[in-house]
N, C-alpha and C positions, 0 to 999 in steps of 0.2 A: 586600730592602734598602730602605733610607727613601728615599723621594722627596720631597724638599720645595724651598721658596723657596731654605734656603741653598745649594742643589746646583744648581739651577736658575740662580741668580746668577753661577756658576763658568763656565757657560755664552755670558757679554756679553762681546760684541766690539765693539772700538771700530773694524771697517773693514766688516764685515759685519754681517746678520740676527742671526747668532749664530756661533758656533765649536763646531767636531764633538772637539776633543781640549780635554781638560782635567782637570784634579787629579792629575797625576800616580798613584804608586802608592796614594797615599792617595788614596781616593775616585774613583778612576780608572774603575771597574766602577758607581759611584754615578753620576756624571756619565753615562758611554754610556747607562746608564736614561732617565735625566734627558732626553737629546737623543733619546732613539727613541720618549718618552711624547708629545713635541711630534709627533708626525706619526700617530701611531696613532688619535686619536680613543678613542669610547667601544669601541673593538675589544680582547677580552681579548687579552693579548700578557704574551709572559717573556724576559727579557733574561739568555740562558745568557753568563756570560764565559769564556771558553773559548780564548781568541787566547796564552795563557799555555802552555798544554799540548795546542794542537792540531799541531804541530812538535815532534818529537824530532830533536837533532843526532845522536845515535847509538843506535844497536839496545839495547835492555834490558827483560827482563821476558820475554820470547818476542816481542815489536814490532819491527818491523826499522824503520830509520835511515826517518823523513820522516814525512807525516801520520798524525798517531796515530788518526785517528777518535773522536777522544775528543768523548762527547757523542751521537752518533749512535745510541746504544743505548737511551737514555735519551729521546730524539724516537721512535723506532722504538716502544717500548712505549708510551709516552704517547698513542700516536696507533692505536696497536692496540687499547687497551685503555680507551680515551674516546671513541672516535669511530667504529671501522669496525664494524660490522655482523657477527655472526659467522653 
């Protein structure tokens, strides 16, 4: 996703440092970038959005009704398969 000034800007509050929510649907997964790059430093880091379909209201697919895991498989191999040692 792009990170830049204009996302960043979305970002200014006028009572605090800064504001954690902003841009609604639009840009909404741009901006949480945006707010989690100010604290990371030069640390590589990925901003999964996932708060959309990590909640199912009801059972479908073979998933029963509540957290879907969604994401978890996907951290799971990325970290097996770049980092651990076989």
């Amino acid at each position: 996703m792009p990170l830049g000034k204009a996302y960043d800007k979305l970002l200014k509050s006028d009572i605090a440092d800064m504001q954690n929510i902003s841009g609604g649907r639009a840009g909404g997964s741009i901006t949480a970038a945006q707010f989690l790059k100010r604290f990371v430093g030069e640390t590589p880091w990925a901003h999964l959005d996932i708060a959309g379909v990590a909640w199912d209201d009801k059972a479908r697919n073979g998933q029963p009704k509540g957290a879907s895991g969604f994401g978890v498989r996907l951290l799971d191999r990325f970290v097996r398969t770049g980092f651990e040692q076989n």
